[in-house]
Every structure is written in structure tokens, then in C-alpha cells.
N, C-alpha and C positions, 0 to 999 in steps of 0.2 A: 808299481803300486797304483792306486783307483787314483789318491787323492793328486797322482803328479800326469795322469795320465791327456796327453796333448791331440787324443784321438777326437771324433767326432761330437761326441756325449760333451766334453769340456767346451765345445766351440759352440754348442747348443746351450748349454748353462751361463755361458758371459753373454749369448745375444739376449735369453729371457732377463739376465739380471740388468742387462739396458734399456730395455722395454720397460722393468720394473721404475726403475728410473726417470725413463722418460715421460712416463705417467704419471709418476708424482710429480714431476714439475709441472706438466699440464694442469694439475689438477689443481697445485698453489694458486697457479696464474691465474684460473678461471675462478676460482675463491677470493681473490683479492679484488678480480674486475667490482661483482657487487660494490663493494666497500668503494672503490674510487666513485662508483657513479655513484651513489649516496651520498658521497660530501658535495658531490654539484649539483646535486637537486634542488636545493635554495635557489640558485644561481638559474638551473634552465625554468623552471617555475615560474619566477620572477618577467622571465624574458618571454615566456610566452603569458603570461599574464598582460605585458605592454604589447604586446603584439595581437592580439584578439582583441576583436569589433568592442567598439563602445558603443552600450545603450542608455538611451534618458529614458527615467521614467517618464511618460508624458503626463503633460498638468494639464487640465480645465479651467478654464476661464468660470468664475461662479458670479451670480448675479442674487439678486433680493428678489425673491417671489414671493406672490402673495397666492396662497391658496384658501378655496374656500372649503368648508365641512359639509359632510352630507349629510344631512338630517334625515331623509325618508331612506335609505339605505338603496338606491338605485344604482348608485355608483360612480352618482357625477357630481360635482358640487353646486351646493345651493346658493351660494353666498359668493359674492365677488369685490375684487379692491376698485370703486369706482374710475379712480385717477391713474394707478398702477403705482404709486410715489408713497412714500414713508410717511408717519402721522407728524403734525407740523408739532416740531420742539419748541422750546420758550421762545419768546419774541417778546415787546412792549407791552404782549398783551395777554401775554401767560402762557398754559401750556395748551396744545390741541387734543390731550388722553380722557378720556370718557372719566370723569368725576372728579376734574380739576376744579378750582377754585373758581368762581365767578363773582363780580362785584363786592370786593373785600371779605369773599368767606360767607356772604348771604345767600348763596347759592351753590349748584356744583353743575359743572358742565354736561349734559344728556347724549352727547354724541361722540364722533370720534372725527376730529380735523384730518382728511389725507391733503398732503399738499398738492399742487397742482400748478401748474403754467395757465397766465391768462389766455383764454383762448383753445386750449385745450378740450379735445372730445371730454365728455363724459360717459362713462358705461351703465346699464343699468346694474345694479348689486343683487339684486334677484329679481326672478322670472315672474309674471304677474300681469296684472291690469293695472293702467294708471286709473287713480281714484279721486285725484287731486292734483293740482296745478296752484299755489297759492306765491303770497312775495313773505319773505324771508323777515322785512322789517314793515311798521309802517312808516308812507314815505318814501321809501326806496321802491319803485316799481322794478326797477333794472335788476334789483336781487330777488330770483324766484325762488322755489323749491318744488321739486316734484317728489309725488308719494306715489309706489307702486304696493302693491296688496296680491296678497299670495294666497288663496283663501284654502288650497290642499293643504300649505306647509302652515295655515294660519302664522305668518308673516307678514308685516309689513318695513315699506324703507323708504324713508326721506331725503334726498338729498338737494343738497341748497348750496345756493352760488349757482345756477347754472343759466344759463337764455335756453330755453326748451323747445325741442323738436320733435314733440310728441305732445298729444293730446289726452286731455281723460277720455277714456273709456278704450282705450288704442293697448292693444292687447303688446306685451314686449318681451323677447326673451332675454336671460341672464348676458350680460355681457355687450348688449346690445345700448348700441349710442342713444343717450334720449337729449341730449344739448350739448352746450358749449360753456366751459366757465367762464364766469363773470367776475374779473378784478376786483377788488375790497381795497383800492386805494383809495377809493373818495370816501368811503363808509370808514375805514379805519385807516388814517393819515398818521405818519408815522412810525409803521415798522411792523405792521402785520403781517404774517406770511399769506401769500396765497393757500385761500385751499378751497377742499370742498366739506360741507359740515354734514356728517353723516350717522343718522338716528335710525337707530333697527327697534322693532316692535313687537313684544311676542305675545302670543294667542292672549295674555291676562293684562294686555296692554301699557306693557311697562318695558322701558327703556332698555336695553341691555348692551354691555362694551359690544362694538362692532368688532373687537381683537380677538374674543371669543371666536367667533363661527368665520373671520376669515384672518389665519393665520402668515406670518412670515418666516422666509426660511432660503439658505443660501442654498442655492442648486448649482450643478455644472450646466453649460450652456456650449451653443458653438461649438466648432470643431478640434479636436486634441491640440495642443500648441507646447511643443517640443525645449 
């Protein structure tokens, strides 16, 4: 009979049905792999996360800048912080902010105090012709003020405290040294900051905040720092 038959055809049928076999065990095996590497995925993850380069973000060092506004649209600024130093805060003798308080409230302040180190250069605040050379109190010769005039930007600017290295009529560009400041400890004894007092003047001749047209603002400076 076919079904007991030990000839060639039966020796062919048990080697395919082991091949069938042996493929599906291959084929478990290789199905299961996935799944093993799956559950240690957290784990290699994890290990090549500690194993790869660490970066810092890098920081910048930031500073207090004072920049000036451009009024005739040319693209450079008009206006400069004479001292390069912040407006003088309260002291014995009030505040240094353009319409602060003066002699008990009968007056208000016309300018804007930047502080300053005695001795200290001064810059000019804008570009111009000096027009004037005058002293700051009567009495005090040693406190001057000088007035530069801007007659394109119709502008003018005063500034006081300084011993002056420029003349009137001596042409100056923005930025440019026209003295040295002059201490205020004999003039105001007792706790006045240094500084320099500075009055901007526009075309209708009337006082205006020098905060306006030269602003401040934290910038990055120097090189990346890790």
C-alpha cells in the first residue's frame, strides 16, 4: 500500500516535513528577537545618551549701553551718553532724572545727571560747534559748562562739571573728548554723586529728557564664555 510505502517518495516527504519544521522554529526565533531588543531599548538609550559629547549652551557677558537715536535718518546716531555711566540715583540731594524735584518743589530739574568719576574724560553728546564756554554757578570758576549747537539738527547741548579742552567756535565731532570732569565735593559737601549735568535743546528752545534721544539697553559684549 502508498500510505506504508518505505520507498524513495516517503524518504522525500519526512525530509520536506523537517524543513517545514525547521523553518518554523527559525522563524519563532527571529520573531521573538524584536521583542527582546525592545525591552532593552530604555536601557541602550539611556547608555548612549551618557555617552555622547556634552554641549553648553554658550552665555555672553552683557553690559549697559547707551545708544544714541537718529534724528536726520542717515544711520548713525545723533546723540551720545556723555560719561558712558547710568543717571545719578537719589543721594542728600535728590534724584539726577530730568524733572525731579528742585528746592522743595519750586522748581524741577532741566537736565539729566549721568554719573561720572572725578577726572574722568568727557565726550561731546552731539556733533556741532562749541557756542559757548560759561561757569556752571556764580563763584565757582572751577565748575564750567560747555554748549555745543547743531544748527542742521537744530540742536543744542550743555554740559556742566567739566575743565574744558575745547574752545568756542572749535568745530567737535559726536563723541569726541571736550574736557575733564570736575568734582562737586566742595560745591555740594556731604553726599552728592559725581556727575555730569546734561541739558539737550530743541529747535523751540526748550529743555527736553536727554533719556529720550539717548537710550539704554543690555547688549552681549566680549567673547562667548562657556
Amino acid at each position: 500500500m502508498r500510505g506504508f510505502s518505505s520507498g524513495p517518495g516517503r524518504v522525500k516527504r519526512r525530509a520536506l516535513q523537517a524543513g517545514v519544521v525547521a523553518l518554523a522554529v527559525a522563524g519563532t526565533a527571529a520573531l521573538a528577537a524584536p521583542v527582546v531588543r525592545q525591552a532593552n531599548a530604555p536601557r541602550v538609550l539611556a547608555n548612549l545618551v551618557e555617552s555622547a559629547p556634552r554641549t553648553v549652551e554658550p552665555r555672553r557677558a552683557l553690559e549697559l549701553v547707551w545708544r544714541g537715536v537718529d534724528v536726520d535718518g542717515d544711520g548713525q546716531a545723533d546723540f551720545a551718553n556723555p560719561t558712558g555711566q547710568g543717571v545719578r540715583e537719589a543721594d542728600a540731594y535728590g534724584y539726577g532724572e530730568f524733572g525731579a524735584s528742585r528746592d522743595g518743589g519750586s522748581r524741577r530739574h532741566e537736565g539729566v545727571d549721568f554719573k561720572a568719576d572725578a577726572g574722568q574724560p568727557v565726550d561731546a553728546p552731539i556733533s556741532g560747534f562749541v557756542t559757548k564756554i560759561g561757569y556752571a554757578y556764580a563763584g565757582h570758576s572751577e565748575l564750567k559748562f560747555v554748549e555745543i549747537t547743531n544748527p542742521a539738527l537744530r540742536y543744542a547741548a550743555r554740559v556742566f562739571y567739566i575743565d574744558p579742552s575745547v574752545e568756542v567756535g572749535q568745530p567737535v565731532r559726536i563723541g569726541q573728548v571736550v574736557g575733564r570732569h570736575h568734582t562737586l565735593e566742595q560745591k555740594y559737601p556731604g553726599g552728592m554723586t559725581d556727575h555730569v549735568h546734561l541739558e539737550i535743546i530743541d529747535a523751540a528752545g526748550q529743555r527736553i529728557d536727554a533719556t529720550q534721544v539717548i537710550t539704554a539697553r543690555y547688549e552681549p559684549v566680549g567673547p562667548d564664555r562657556g
